[in-house]
N, C-alpha and C positions, 0 to 999 in steps of 0.2 A: 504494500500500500504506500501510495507517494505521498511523502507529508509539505512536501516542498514540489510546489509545479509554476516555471516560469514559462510566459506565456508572451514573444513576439518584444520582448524588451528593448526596449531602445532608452540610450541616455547622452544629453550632449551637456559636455560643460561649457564651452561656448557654440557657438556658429562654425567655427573652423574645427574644434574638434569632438568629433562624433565616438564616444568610447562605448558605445556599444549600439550594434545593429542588429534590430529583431532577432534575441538571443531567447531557443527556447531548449528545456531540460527538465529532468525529474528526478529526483531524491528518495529516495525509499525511506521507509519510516526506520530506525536503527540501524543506517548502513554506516558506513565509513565513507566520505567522498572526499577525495583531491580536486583540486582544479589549479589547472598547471599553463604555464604561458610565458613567453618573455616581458618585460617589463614594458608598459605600455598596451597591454594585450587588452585589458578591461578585467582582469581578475579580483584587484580592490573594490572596483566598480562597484560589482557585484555581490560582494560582503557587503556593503555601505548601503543598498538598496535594498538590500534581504532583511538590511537591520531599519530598516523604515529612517535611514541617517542620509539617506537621499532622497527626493520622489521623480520617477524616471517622466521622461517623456513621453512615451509610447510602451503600451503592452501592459502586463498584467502578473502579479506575482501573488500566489496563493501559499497559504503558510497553516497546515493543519486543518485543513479545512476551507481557511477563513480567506478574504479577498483581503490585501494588505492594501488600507487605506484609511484616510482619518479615522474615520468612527471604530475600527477594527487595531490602530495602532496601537495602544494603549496593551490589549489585552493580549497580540501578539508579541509585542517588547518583552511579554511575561514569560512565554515560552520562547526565549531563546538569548543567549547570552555569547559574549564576542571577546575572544585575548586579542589586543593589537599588535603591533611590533616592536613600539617602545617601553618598554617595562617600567623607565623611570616615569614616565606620563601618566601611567597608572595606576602607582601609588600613591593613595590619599590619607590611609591611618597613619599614626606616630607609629604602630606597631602594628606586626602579622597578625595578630589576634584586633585588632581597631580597625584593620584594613579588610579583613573577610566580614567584619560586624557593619562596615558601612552601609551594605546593599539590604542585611537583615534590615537595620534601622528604619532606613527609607520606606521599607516594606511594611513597616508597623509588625515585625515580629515580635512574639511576647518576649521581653529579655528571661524571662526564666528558664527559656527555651534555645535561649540563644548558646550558650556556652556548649551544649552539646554537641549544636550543628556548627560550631566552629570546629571544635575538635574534632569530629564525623570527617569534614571534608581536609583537613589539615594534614589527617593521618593520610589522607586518599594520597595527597603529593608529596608527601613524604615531609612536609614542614612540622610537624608535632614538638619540635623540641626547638623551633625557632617563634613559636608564637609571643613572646615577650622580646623579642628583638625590634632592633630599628632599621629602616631601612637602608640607612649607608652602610650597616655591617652584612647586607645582603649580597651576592652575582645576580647577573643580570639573570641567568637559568632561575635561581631561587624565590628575585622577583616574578619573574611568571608566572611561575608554578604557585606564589600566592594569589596570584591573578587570576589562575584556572579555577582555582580553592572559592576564591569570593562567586565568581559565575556560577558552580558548582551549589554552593549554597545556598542560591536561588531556586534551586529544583529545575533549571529550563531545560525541552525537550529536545531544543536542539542547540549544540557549540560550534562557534564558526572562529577558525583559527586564521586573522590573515598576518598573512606573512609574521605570525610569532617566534620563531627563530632567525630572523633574517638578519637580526641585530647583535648575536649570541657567539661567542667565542662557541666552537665544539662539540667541549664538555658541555656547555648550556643546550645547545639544540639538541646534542643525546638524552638532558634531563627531559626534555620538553619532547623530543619524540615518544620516551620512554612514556612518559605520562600517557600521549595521545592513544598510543598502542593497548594498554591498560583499561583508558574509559572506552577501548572498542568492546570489550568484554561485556560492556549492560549494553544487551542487546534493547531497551527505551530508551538509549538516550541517540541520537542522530550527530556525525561528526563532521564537519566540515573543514577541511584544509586549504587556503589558499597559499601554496609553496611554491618555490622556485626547485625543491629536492626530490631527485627524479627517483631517488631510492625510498623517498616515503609515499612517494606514487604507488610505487611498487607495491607495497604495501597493504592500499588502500582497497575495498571492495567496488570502487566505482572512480572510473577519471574523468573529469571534462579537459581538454585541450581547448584555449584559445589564442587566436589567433586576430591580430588588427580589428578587438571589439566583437569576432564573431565565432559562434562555438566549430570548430576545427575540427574536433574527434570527437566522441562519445561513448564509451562503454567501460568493458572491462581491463583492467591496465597491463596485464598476462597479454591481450589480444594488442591491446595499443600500441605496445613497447617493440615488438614484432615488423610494425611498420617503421622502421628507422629510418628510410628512403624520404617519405613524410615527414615525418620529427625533423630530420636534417635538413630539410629545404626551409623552416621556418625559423631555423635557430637554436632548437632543440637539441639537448643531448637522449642518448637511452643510458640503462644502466647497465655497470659494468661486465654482468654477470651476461646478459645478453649481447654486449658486444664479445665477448669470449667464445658463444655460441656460436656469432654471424661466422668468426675466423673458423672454428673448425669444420662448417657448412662448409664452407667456402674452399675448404682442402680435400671435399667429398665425403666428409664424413657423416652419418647420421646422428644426432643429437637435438635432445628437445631442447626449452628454452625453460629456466632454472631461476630462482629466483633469491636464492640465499645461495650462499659461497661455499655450505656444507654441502648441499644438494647436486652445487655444480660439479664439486670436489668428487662426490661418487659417482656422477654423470660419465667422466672422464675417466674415471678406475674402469666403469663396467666397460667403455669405447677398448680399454687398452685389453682387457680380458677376454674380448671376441677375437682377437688378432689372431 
């Protein structure tokens, strides 16, 4: 069931630039989705409209049901929650525990209530033992991941991650993939990724490709990553594990297309063992 259907979208931020043309798609209710594209593509776009932080030009955006529009914004903002990519912009408490209680507050949650569901979500990211900390003694990974905690705490059905590691040394985008990977596990809760990282595409149960404002590719990312021919004409990389595949294709050999480094690793044993 789609809980998310874009319908013919179009958005211009002026007259000269059109960042997105009649873009339409659908999201499955608990999937995991990427959306992947060079910079310019309308990928932000698209998170900023989903979140009713734009309102488009043309076309139609349905969210659980519901038609995303004034009378409906209000009660779709409730179902759905958004990490940015700067982590320092999105801390508001003195502390991790003041910082996940900002969005209870606003909510009119009962505080007697509150201490738990901080703690509930804190443990989810792994922050439990930094909730009385400040934010300068945090990384930029740590900061997020209290970011995901505060969204999280809202109960929303769907999380849209744009470009959240894009600003992150590493180690920070492994905490922060590590997370994403983890909240795929509730299969209510719906994922959204807008990345630049062709390996968490990989990943993903659903990719969109865009392209110059318009959707590119569609489906499955096993199926998408395959067309590399494609991906390389617009800029695109694949990942590593399927360029390893093309070369050994390419030397006559038969091999499927692998998706982790372990899988490829015995891909290649069993190639050597038929000889």
């Amino acid at each position: 069931m789609s809980i998310i259907e874009v319908k013919d979208l179009s958005f211009s931020y002026t007259k000269e630039i059109e960042a997105l043309k009649k873009v339409s798609f659908k999201i499955e209710k608990g999937s995991y989705t990427t959306i992947i594209g060079h910079n310019g593509s309308g990928k932000s776009t698209i998170a900023k409209l989903l979140a009713g932080l734009l309102v488009p030009n043309g076309g139609e955006i349905y969210i659980d049901g519901a038609k995303l529009e004034e009378k409906t914004l209000s009660n779709i903002r409730n179902k759905l929650g958004i990490v940015f990519q700067n982590p320092d912009n999105q801390f508001i408490g003195s502390t991790v525990r003041d910082d996940i209680a900002f969005g209870l507050e606003n909510h009119n949650v009962d505080p007697a209530k509150m201490d738990e569901i901080i703690d509930r979500f804190a443990d989810v990211v792994n922050m439990s033992s930094f909730l009385d900390k400040e934010p300068n003694n945090l990384s930029g990974g740590q900061k997020q991941r209290v970011a995901i905690a505060g969204v999280l705490a809202m109960g929303p059905k769907i999380i849209i991650f744009d470009e959240s590691t894009s600003m992150l040394d590493p180690k920070g985008k492994d905490e922060i993939k590590k997370v994403i990977y983890e909240l795929h596990g509730d299969k209510e809760l719906t994922i959204i990724s807008i990345t630049h990282d062709i390996e968490e595409a990989l990943k993903s149960d659903h990719t969109i490709v865009m392209n110059q404002g318009e959707v590119f590719m569609d489906g499955i990312a096993e199926e998408i990553f395959k067309h590399d021919d494609k991906l390389l004409s617009i800029g695109l990389d694949i990942p590593f594990t399927y360029k390893v595949c093309n070369e050994i294709r390419k030397r006559g050999h038969k091999i499927g297309y692998y998706t982790d480094m372990d899988e490829l690793a015995e891909g290649i044993c069993q190639l050597s063992s038929r000889k």
